[in-house]
N, C-alpha and C positions, 0 to 999 in steps of 0.2 A: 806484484803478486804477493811478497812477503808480506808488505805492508798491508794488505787485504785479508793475510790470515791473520793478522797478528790482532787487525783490528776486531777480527770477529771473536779470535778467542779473548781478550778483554773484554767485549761487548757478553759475553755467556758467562765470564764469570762475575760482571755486574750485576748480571740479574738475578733479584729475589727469588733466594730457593725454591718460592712457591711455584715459579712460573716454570720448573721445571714436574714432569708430568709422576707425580707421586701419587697412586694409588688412595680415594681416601680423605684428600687433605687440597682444599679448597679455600685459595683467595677469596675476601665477600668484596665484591666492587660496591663501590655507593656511589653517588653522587646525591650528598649534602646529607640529606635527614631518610636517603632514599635506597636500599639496597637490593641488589639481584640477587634473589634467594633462588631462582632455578637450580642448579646444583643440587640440592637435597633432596629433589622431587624423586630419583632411582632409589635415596636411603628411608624415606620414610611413607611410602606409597599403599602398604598393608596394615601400618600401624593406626588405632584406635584412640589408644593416646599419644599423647607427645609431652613428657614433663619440660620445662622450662625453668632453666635454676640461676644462680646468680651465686658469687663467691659474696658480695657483700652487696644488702637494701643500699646502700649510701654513693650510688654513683648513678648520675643521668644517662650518663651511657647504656647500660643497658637496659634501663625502663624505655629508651628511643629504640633497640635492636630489639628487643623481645616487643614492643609493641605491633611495627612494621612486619616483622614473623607470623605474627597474631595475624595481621590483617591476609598475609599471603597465604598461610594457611587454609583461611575461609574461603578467599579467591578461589584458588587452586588447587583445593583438598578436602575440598567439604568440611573442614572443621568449623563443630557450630556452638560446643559448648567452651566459654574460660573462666574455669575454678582454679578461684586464687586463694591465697595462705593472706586471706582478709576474711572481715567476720561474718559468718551466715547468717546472723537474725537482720542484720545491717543490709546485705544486698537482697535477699529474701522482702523486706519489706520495701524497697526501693523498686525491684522488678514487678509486684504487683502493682507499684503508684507511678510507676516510670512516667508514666505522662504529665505528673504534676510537679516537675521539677527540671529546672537546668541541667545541662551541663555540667555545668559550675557545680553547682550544689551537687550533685550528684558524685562528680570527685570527691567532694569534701567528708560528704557523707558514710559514702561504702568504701572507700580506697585508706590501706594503711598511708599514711602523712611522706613513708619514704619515697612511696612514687607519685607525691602530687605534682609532677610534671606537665608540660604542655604535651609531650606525646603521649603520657596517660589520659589529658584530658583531649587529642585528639581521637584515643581508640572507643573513647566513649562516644565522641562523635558520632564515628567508625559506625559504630551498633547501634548507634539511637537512627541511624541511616538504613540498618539495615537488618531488619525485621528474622533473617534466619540466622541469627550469632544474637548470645547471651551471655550475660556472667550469673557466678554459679558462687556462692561461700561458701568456704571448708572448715573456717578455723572458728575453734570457742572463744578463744580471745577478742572481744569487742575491740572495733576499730577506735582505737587511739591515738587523740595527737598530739603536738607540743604545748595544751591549753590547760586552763582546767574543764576538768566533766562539763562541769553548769554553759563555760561555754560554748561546746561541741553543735555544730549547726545544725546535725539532725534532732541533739534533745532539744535544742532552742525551737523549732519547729512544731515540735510533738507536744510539747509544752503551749505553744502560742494555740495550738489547736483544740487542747483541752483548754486553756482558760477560755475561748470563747463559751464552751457549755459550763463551765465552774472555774473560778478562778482559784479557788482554795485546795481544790483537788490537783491542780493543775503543779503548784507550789509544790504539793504534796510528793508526787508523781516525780519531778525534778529533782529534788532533796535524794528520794527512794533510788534514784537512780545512779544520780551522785555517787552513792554508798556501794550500789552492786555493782558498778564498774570498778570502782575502786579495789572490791575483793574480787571478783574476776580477774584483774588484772594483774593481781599484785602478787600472781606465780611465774608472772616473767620475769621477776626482780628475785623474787624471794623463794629455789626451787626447793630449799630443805623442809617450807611450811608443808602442816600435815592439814589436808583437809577438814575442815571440824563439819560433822554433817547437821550441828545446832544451829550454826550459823549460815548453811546454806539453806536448812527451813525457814529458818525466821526472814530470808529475803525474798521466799518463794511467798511462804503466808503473805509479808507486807504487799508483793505484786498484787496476789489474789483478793487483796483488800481492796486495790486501787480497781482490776478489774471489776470485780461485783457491784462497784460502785457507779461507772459507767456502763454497765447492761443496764443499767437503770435510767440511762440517760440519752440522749439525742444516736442517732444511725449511723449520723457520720465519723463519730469516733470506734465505726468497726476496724478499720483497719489499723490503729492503737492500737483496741486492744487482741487482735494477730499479733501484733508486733508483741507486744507483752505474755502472748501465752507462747512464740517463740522464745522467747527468753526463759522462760519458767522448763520448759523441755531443754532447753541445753543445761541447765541448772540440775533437775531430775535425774538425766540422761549419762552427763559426763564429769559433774560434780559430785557423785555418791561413790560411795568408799568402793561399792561393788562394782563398779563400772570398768574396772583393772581385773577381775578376779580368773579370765581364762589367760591371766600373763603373769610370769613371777619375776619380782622384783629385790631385788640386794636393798636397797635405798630406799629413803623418802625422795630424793634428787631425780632417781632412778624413774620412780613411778610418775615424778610431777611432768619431766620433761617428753617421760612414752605418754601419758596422758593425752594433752593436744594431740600428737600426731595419729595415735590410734581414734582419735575423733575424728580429724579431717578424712585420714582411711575409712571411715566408718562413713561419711559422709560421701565419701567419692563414691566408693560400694554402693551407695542410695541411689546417687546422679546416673549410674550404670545401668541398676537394673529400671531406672525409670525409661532409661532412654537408649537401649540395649543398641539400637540404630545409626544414634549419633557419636559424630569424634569427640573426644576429650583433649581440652587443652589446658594443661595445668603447670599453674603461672608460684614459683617460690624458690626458695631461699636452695643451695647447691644441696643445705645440711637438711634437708626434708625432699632432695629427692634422688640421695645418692641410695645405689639398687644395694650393698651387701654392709651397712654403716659399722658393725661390730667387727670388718674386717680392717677399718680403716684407724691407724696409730696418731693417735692423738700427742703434738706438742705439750710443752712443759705448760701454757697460757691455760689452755683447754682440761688436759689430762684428769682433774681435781671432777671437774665439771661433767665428764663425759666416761667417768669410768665407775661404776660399768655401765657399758653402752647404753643410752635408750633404744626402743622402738621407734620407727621413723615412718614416714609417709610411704617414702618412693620404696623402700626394702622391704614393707611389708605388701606391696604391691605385686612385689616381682618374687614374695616369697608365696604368697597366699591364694592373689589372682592369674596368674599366669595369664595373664591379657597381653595381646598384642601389644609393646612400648615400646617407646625411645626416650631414651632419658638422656639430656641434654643439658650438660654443665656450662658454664660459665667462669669464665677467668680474665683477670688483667693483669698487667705489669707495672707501671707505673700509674703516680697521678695521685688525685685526692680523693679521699673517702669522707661521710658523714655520720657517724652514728646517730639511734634515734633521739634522742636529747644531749646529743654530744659537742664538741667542736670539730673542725676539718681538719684531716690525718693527710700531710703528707707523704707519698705513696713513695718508695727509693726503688729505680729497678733491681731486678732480682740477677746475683752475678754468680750463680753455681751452677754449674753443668746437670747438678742435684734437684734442680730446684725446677716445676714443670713448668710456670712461666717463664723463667727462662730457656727453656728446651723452644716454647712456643716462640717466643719473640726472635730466636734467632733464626726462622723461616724467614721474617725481612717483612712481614704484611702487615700493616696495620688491623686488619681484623681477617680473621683465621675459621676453617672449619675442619674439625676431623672426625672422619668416621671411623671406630676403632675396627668395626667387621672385616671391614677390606685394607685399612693402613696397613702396612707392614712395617713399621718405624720399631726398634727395640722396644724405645721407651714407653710405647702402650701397655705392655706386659711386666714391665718393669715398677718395683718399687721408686717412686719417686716424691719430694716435700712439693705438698699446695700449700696455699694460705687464703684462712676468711678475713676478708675485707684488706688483702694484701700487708695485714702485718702477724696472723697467728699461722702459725705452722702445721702441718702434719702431714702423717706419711700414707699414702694408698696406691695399687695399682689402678691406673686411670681406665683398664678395661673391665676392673671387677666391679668398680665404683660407677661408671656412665656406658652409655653406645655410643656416646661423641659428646665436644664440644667446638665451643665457640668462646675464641679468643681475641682481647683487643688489647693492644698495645699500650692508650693511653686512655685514661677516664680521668672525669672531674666530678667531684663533691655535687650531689641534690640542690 
């Protein structure tokens, strides 16, 4: 009989703390690429959005967990819209042509390059299957990859399509295009640069050159030129000096970084009131969708970068819309990360009682869920150090910051 308790209580304190009955805080089973998201159905049952974040773009692991999510969601929750922190003028024109394209091409085309994965390209699948689920673009930022512009498959494309009506036009078109990604892009590099509004004219005029040129020509380049007078409206819209003027800014750094995000907000706001009926699912980075970001203390890497705060996606959300949400963070512990033209960062697990991955990790579960409404764990309400892409630091309470997350033990590099 001794030997019968004895074995039981070693057998209970074997078991992963998760598997004792914590308020809150749920083991995700999988099997393989396959996971039982039931649990979450009591937490997110009233909500209209769902943000979906990620500590770092550079891990497959959770472009395959926030895919699968995607898919349960529309199953099981009527969610039918996924706007993602990828370009609008890009899947905008994609969803109007959807039938004339792969797969394939279709990842390559509207998807940032971090999650060109096989479960990005199965979720595409997913919806090219399934006629009530769409993707939605948020961000001004043109999809970019590790190429040059010239050869990005959708301008290759767009190009191939006007040189059948002009071939010299078409050259023309590509070169023009070359250039305006290039200054479009080149605030995610460079966040001190000051907008010049002479040189976001002179990219609009040269558009309007190339459009006027083909109203003049063959029918089938209407949906070109869509695609070209979307661009010329995110240019107008979100490139002019006054497009900041109901937000005050310390910085040039300041205003380049609130920029994008109060576009995407601006853009979600659209998708809402277009579709007051449908769910939102919005798929980015942890730093565009944490709810209070100026409350959140920025490491010594960051600090420089981040002070003073920007405006952000998901805080301006939960300050302005008061929409039903759940904002859903993302974390890992060890493994490899990718940055977007970077090399692979070995991940070292985290060993401070300080530190929230490791708080997480030592539940014992390879992947994790917590809902902060109902946890009663201390360290919800507690100051504690996260990190983006498991090597920069900083400090926030994880219930001021998210309504829950989702944690995985191990990740590997894109």
């Amino acid at each position: 009989m001794r030997k019968l308790v004895l074995f039981a209580f070693i057998l209970m304190v074997m078991l992963p703390f998760v598997s004792c009955s914590n308020e809150g805080i749920h083991e995700i089973n999988n099997s393989g690429d396959k996971f039982d998201f039931a649990f979450i159905d009591g937490y997110i049952e009233d909500k209209q959005i769902i943000f979906l974040g990620e500590s770092s773009h550079g891990t497959k692991e959770f472009t395959e967990m926030k895919a699968e999510l995607t898919k349960y969601l529309h199953k099981n929750h009527d969610f039918s819209i996924l706007a993602m922190e990828s370009g609008k003028v890009e899947i905008d024109y994609i969803n109007k042509n959807w039938n004339d394209f792969t797969n394939e091409f279709m990842l390559e085309a509207m998807i940032l390059e971090a999650w060109h994965t096989e479960a990005m390209l199965s979720l595409i699948q997913y919806i090219d299957l399934n006629e009530d689920i769409r993707f939605e673009g948020l961000d001004i930022i043109p999809v970019i990859n590790n190429s040059r512009i010239r050869d990005y498959h959708l301008q290759q494309y767009l190009k191939s399509e006007i040189a059948k009506v002009d071939k010299s036009l078409a050259d023309t078109f590509l070169s023009h295009e070359a250039s305006s990604l290039s200054y479009l892009t080149s605030f995610i590099y460079n966040y001190d640069e000051i907008i010049e509004e002479d040189s976001v004219k002179t990219i609009i005029s040269d558009y309007e050159d190339i459009l006027e040129k083909m109203t003049l020509m063959d029918s089938t380049l209407f949906p070109i030129s869509e695609y070209l007078n979307n661009r010329i409206t995110i240019l107008e819209s979100y490139y002019s000096k006054n497009f900041t003027d109901d937000y005050e800014f310390e910085t040039t750094t300041q205003e380049n970084l609130s920029r994008r995000d109060i576009a995407m907000y601006d853009h979600l706001k659209q998708i809402i009131h277009k579709n007051p009926e449908e769910k939102i699912i919005v798929w980015a980075h942890n730093g565009h969708i944490q709810k209070n970001f100026n409350k959140v203390e920025q490491g010594d890497d960051l600090k420089t970068l981040y002070s003073p705060p920007p405006f952000i996606l998901g805080s301006l959300v939960e300050e302005k819309l008061h929409y039903p949400s759940y904002h859903l963070g993302f974390y890992f512990n060890e493994g490899s990360v990718r940055f977007l033209n970077g090399p692979v960062h070995d991940i070292e697990p985290k060993t401070d009682d300080t530190e929230l991955e490791y708080i997480l990790s030592e539940y014992g579960a390879q992947h994790l869920f917590v809902d902060f409404e109902t946890s009663k764990e201390d360290w919800v309400t507690n100051e504690v150090y996260a990190h983006d892409s498991g090597l920069f630091d900083y400090k926030l309470i994880p219930k001021e910051q998210y309504d829950g997350l989702i944690f995985l033990e191990n990740v590997t590099a894109q």
